[in-house]
N, C-alpha and C positions, 0 to 999 in steps of 0.2 A: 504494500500500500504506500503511493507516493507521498509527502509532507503535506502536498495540497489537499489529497483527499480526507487524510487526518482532521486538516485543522474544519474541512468544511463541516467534517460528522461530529466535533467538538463543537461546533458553533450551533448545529441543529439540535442536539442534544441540549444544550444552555438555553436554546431559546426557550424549548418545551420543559425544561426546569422553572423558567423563570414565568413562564403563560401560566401553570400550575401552583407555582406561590403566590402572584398576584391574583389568580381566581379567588372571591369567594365562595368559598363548601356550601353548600346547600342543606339547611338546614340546623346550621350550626345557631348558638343558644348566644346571644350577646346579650350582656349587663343595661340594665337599663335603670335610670334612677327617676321612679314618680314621686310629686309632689304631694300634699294633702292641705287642706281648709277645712275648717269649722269650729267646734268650739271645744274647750276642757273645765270642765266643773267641779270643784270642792265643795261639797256641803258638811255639816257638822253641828253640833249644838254643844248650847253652852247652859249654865245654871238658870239664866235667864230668858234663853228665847234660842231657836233655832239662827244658825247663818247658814249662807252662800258665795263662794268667789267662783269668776268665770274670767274667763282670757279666748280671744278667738286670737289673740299674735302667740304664734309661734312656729318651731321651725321643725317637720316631719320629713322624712324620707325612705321611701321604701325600694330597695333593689330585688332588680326581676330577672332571672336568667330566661328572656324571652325568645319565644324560638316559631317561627311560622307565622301563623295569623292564628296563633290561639288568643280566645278572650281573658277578659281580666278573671272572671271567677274558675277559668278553663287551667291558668295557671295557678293560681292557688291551689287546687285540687290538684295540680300535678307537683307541687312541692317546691314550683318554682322560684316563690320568693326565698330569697336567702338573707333579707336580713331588714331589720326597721328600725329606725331610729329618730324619736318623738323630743323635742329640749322645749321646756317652756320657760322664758325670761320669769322668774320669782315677781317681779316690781309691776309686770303685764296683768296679774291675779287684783281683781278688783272686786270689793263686797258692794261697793256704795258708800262704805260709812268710812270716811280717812281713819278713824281711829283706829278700826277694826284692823284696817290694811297698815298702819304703820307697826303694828305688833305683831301680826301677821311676818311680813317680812323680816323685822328684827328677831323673831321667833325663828324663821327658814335660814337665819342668818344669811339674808341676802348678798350683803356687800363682800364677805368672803367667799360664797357660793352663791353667784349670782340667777343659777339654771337650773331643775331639774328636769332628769333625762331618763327617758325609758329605752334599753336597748333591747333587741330580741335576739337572741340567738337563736330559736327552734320553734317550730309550732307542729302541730297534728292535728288532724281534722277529728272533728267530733261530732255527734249529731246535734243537729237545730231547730228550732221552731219557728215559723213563722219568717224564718230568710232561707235565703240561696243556699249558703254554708257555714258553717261556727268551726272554730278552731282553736285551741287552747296553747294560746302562746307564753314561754318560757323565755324568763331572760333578765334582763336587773335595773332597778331603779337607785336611782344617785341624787341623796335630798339631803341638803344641808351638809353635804361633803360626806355621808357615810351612805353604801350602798350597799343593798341587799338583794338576793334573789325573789322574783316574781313571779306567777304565774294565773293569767290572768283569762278568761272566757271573752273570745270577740265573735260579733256576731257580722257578716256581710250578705248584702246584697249588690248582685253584676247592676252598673248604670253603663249608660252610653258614654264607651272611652276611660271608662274607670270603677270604681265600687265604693259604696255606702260603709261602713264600716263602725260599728257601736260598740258599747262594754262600758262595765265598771270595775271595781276593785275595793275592798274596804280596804282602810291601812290603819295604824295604828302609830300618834306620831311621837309615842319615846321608843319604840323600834328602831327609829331611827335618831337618837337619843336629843329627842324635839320636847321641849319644855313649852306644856299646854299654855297659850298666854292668859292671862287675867286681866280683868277692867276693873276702873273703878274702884280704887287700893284692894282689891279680892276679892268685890263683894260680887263679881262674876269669873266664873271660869268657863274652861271652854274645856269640853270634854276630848280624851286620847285621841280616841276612832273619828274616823273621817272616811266619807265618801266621795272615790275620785272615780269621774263616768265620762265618755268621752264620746264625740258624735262627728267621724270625721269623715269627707270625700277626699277618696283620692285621684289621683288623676295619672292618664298615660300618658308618659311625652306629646307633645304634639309632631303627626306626623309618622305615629306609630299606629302600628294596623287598633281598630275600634271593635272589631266583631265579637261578639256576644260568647 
């Protein structure tokens, strides 16, 4: 074989190397990171009377190892989500009453820990009522700088280009070695347990398949 014919079947070789790496595979799973909106709610009571704080600012994200034109509840049920992560600014949580909120926050020890953050590591699906699918997700919350394992029941419905997604959680706040605040030199406290429930849409990138 002469020099020339070598280099020609080197160079046809290389091409079809190179046509085959810059193809993409078909069917292959790319990461996709969706947004979410809507609101988070703490409710509670105290000696005196029942409260509430809610925040709709805050910062969600959910990664999807998306693959085809499967829909959103089409992925969940195949396991695709691989991971979520909820932070809600501490000083965003509003009852109405400033006082409530400025012990509130000095209570979450806001200014050293200014976030808290739900992260998931794992979920399974579970049976539901009244939605598409529930899923019992595992994974840890970070409140006032000390974080503990979670595991918590969320309920979804598929919407167009994304999904509905609800749940609560009781928590308990010297778990998280959270000193109950008081009013009024003591003559109100505010009880441990607290209800935290959330009601969020999430959304697909735009531009990524919408089908059901």
């Amino acid at each position: 074989m002469s020099g020339r014919q070598e280099r020609a079947i080197l160079g046809a070789a290389a091409a079809v190397l190179a046509t085959v790496s810059l193809a993409p595979a078909r069917g292959v799973a790319v990461t996709q990171s969706w947004s979410a909106t809507g609101v988070i709610r703490v409710d509670g009571e105290s000696t005196l009377h029942k409260w509430s704080a809610k925040t709709s600012t805050f910062r969600a994200r959910m990664a999807v190892q998306a693959q085809g034109a499967r829909g959103p509840e089409a992925l969940v049920r195949a396991r695709a989500v691989t991971g979520m992560t909820v932070s809600v600014p501490v000083r965003t949580l509003s009852s109405g009453d400033r006082g409530l909120d400025g012990n509130m926050y000095q209570a979450l020890e806001a200014k050293r820990h200014p976030s808290i953050t739900f992260t998931m590591s794992s979920y399974e699906l579970v049976p539901g009522r009244g939605t598409d699918f529930a899923v019992r997700a595992k994974g840890t919350l970070s409140i006032a700088g000390v974080t503990k394992p979670v595991t918590l029941t969320v309920r979804g419905t598929a919407t167009k280009g994304g999904l509905h997604l609800t749940g609560s959680r009781r928590l308990v706040m010297t778990d998280f070695g959270i000193k109950p605040p008081t009013f009024f030199f003591g003559a109100m406290k505010v009880t441990p347990a607290v209800l935290v429930s959330f009601d969020l849409r999430v959304m697909r990138p735009s531009g990524a398949s919408t089908e059901r």
